[in-house]
LOLUM-191704 format. One line per field, with one value per residue (C-alpha): residue in three letters; x, y, z. Coordinates in Angstrom, 3 decimals. Layout:
residues N
residuo ALA;...
east X;...
north Y;...
up Z;...
END
This chain:
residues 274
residuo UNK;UNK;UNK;UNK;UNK;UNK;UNK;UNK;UNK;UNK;UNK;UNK;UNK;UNK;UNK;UNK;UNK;UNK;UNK;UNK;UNK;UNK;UNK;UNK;UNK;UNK;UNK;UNK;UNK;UNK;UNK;UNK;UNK;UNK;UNK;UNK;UNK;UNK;UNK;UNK;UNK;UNK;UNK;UNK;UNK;UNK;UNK;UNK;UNK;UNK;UNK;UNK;UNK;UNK;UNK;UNK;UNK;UNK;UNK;UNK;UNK;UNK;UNK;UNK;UNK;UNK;UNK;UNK;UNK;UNK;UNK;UNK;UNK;UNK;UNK;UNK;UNK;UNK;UNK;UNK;UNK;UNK;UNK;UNK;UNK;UNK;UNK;UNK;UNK;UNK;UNK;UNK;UNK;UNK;UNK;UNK;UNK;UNK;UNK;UNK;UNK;UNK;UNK;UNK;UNK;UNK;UNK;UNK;UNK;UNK;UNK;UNK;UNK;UNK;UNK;UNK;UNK;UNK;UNK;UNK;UNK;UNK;UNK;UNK;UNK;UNK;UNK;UNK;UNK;UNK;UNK;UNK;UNK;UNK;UNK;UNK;UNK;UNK;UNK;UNK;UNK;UNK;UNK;UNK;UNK;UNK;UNK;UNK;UNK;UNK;UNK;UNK;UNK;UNK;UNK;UNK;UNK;UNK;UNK;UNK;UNK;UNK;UNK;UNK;UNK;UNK;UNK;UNK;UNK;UNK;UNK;UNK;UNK;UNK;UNK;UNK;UNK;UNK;UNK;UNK;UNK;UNK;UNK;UNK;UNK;UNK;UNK;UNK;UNK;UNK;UNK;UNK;UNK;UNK;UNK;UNK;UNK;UNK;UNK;UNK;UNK;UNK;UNK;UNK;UNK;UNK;UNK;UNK;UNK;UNK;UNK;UNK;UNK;UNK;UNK;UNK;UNK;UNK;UNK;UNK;UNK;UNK;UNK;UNK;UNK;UNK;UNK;UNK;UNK;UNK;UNK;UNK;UNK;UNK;UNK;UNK;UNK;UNK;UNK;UNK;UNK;UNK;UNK;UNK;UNK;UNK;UNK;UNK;UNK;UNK;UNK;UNK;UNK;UNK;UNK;UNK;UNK;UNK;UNK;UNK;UNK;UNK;UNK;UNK;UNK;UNK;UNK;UNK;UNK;UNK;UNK;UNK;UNK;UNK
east 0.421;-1.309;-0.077;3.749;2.525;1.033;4.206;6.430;4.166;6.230;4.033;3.066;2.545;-0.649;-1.294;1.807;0.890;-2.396;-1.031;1.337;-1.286;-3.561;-0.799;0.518;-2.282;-4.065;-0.935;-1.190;-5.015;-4.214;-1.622;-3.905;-6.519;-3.831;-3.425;-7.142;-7.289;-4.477;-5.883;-9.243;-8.012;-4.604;-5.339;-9.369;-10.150;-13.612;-13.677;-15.535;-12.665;-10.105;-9.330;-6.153;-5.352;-5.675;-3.064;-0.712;-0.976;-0.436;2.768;4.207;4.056;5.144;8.065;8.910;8.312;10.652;13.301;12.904;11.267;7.780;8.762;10.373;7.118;5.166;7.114;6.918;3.112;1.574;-2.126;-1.604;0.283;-1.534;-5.719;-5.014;-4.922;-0.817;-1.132;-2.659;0.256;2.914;1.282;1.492;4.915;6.412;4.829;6.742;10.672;9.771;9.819;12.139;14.497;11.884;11.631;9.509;6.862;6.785;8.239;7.042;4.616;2.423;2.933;2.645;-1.094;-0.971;-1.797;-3.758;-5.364;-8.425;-8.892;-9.779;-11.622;-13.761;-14.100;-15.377;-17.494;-19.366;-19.298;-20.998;-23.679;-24.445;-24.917;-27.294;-29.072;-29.564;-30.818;-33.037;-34.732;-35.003;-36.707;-38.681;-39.646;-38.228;-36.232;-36.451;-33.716;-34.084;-31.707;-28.257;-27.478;-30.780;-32.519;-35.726;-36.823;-40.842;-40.437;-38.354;-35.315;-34.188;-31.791;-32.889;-29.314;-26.431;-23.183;-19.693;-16.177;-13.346;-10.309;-7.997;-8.096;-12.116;-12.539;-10.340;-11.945;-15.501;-17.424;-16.788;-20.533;-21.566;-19.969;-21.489;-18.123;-14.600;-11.078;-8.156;-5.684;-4.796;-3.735;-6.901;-4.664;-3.786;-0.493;-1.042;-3.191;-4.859;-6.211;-7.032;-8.938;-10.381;-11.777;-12.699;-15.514;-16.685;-17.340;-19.571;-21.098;-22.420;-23.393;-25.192;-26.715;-27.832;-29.655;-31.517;-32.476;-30.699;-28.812;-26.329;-27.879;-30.669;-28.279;-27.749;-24.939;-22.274;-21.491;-18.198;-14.817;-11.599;-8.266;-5.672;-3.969;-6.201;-9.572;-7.244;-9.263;-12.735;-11.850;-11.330;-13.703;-16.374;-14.749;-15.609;-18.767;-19.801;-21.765;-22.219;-19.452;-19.427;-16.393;-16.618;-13.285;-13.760;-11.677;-14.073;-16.930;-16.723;-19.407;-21.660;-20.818;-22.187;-25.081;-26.285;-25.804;-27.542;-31.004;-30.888;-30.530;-34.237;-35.644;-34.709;-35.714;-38.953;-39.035;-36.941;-33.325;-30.782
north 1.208;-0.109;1.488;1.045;-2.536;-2.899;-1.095;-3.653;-6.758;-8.992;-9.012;-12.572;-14.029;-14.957;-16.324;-18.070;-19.867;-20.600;-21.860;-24.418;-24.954;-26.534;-28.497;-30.184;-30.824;-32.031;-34.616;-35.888;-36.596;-38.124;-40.734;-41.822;-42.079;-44.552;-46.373;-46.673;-47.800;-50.764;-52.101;-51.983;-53.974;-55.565;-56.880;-57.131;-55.385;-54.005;-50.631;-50.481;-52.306;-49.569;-48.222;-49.574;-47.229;-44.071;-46.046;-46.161;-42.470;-41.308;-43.923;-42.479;-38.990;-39.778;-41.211;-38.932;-36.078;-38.206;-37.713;-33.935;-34.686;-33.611;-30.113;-29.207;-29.991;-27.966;-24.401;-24.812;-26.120;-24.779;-25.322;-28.152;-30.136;-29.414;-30.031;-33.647;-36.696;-36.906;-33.491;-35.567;-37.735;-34.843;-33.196;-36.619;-36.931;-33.160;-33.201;-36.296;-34.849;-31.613;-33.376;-36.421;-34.998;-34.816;-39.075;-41.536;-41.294;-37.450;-36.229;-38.492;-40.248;-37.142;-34.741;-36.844;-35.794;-32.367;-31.071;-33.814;-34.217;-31.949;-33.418;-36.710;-35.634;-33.334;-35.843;-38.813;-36.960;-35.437;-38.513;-39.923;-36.937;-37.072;-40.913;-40.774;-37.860;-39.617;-43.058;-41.509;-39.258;-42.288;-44.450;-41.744;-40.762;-37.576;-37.624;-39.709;-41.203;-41.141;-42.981;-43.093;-39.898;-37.631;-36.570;-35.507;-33.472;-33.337;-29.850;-27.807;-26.607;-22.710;-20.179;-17.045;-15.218;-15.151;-13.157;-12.365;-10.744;-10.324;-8.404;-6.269;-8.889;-8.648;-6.015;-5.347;-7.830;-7.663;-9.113;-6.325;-5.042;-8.395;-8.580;-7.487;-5.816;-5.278;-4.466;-2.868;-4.197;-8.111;-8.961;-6.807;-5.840;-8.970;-10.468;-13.733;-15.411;-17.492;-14.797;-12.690;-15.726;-15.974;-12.131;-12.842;-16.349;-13.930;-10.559;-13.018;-14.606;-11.565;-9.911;-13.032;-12.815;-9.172;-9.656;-12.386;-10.614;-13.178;-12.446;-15.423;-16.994;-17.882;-19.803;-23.366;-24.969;-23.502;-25.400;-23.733;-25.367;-23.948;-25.361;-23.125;-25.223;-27.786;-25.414;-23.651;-20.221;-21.363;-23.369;-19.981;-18.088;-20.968;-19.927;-16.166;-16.890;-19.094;-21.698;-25.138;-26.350;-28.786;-28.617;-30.099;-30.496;-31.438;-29.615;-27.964;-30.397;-28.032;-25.696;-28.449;-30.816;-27.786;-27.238;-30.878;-31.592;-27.919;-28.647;-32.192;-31.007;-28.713;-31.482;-34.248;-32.255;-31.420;-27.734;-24.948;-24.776;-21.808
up -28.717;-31.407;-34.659;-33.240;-32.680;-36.440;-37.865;-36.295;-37.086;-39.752;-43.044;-43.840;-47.037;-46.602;-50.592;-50.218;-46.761;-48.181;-51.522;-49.166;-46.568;-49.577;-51.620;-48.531;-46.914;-50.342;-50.632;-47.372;-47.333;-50.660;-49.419;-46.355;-49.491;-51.427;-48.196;-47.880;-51.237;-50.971;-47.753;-49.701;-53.543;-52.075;-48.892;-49.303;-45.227;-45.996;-45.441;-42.676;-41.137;-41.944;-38.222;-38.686;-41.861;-39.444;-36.958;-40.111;-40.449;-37.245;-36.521;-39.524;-38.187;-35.044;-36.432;-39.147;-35.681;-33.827;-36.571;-36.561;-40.546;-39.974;-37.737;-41.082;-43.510;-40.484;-41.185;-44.629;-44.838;-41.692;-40.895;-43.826;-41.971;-38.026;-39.833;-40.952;-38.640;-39.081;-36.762;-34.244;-34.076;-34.209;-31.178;-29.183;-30.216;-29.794;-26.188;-24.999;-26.946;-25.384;-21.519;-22.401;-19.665;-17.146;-17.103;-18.568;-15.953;-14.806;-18.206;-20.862;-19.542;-17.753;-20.628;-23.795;-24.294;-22.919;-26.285;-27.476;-24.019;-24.683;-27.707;-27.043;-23.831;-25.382;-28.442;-26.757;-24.240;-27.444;-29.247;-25.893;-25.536;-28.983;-29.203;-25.640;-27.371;-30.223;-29.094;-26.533;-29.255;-31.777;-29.160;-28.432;-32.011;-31.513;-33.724;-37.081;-39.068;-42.973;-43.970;-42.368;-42.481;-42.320;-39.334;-38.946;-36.088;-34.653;-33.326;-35.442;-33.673;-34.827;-34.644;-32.939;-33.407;-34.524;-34.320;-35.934;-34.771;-36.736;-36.814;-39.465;-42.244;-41.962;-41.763;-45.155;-46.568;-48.526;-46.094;-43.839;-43.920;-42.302;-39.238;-35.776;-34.691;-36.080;-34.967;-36.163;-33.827;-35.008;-31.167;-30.004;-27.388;-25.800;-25.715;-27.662;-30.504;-28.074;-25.805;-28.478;-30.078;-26.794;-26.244;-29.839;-28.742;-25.831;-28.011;-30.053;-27.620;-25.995;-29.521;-29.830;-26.303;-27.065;-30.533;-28.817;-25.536;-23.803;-20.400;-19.968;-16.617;-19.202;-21.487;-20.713;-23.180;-24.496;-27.721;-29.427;-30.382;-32.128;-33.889;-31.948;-29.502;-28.924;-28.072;-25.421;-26.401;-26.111;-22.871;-21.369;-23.075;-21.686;-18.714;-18.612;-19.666;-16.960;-18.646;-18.730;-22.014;-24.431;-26.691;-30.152;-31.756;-35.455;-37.804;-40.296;-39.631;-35.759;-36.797;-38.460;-35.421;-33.092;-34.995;-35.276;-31.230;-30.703;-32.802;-30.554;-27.359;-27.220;-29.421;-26.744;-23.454;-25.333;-23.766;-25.215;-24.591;-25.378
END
């Protein structure tokens, strides 16, 4: 089932996606810089003050979604056009066309942030943790700021394991040697990207669990996030796993994001915490 299912896979161009990916989303970081820029020398708003610059950004979007513009820039830019704030927008947007028919209130109005939902849950309930963790550890002198950007932690916090899981492309690639466990099916037998993705978070999390001599009743956050439909796969993955979940959605700053609230948490509680 698997080779006729890798025979009949489409081949992607994968340099070409990434080439497009790059360009597009390069431009449109650069126009939200321009805009930045303007507000800045043209209409003097410090730039502390520039919340309104991201509202520019994603009303554009939105509109340009609305008039069927920015679907088209999506298929021929892909992740380029989803990792920037604009995709924020265009996810708000697409939910609310999709269930136009349904009404303003049950249609529109209940499924305008089903995609974008988990996003701003999860965001400002990590923005909250992380803030409470913070001010309790600097009024504690647990933690020391250097700076405004540099933390210094009393007890050191470390990382006892660690695990990877890949699939074909991986395992192809010349990294191979350094990951805990491979496969050669892309789908890994599943019958979608997201659940794949999601027996992908578990497979680590129990390679991790192992290496560290860890049975999961003795693990008490789950820190983990993801870019494919709004953490969908790690949502169920935390789910499988049965542990208490903290989803960081951050783009690429997701793995640094985890990391930072991670060494807080033991460092706060002042006992050890997996």
């Amino acid at each position: 089932m698997s080779f006729i299912r890798k025979e009949r896979e489409t081949k992607r161009p994968i340099v070409r996606n990434c080439v497009c990916a790059f360009l597009v989303g390069g431009i449109i970081c650069v126009i939200g810089q321009a805009i930045s820029y303007f507000y800045m020398y043209f209409l003097t708003l410090p730039s502390k003050r520039q919340a309104i610059r991201r509202w520019r950004r994603w009303s554009l979007s939105m509109i340009l979604t609305g008039l069927g513009v920015y679907d088209r820039i999506a298929q021929f830019a892909g992740a380029g056009s989803a990792v920037p704030v604009t995709g924020f927008g265009n996810a708000v947007i697409s939910a609310a066309i999709e269930h136009r028919t349904e009404g303003f209130v049950l249609g529109v109005g209940s499924n305008m942030f089903k995609l974008a939902g988990s996003v701003i849950l999860f965001g400002t309930f990590a923005a909250f943790v992380i803030a409470l963790v913070k001010t309790i550890a600097t009024q504690w002198g647990i933690v020391m700021l250097k700076g405004h950007r540099t933390w210094v932690f009393a007890n050191k916090p470390a990382i006892i394991a660690t695990a990877a899981v890949g699939g074909p492309f991986e395992a192809n690639g010349r990294l191979a040697e350094d990951f805990d466990l491979l496969h050669e099916d892309l789908w890994l037998g599943e019958e979608s990207y997201e659940k794949a993705h999601r027996v992908l978070m578990e497979e680590a999390a129990f390679q991790a669990m192992e290496k560290a001599g860890l049975e999961k009743e003795n693990v008490q956050f789950l820190i983990a996030g993801d870019l494919i439909n709004q953490m969908t796969p790690t949502s169920f993955a935390a789910r499988t796993l049965g542990m208490p979940y903290l989803g960081v959605f951050g783009a690429c700053s997701t793995s640094m994001e985890g990391l930072a609230l991670s060494a807080l948490l033991p460092t706060t509680a002042g006992q050890i915490i997996y």
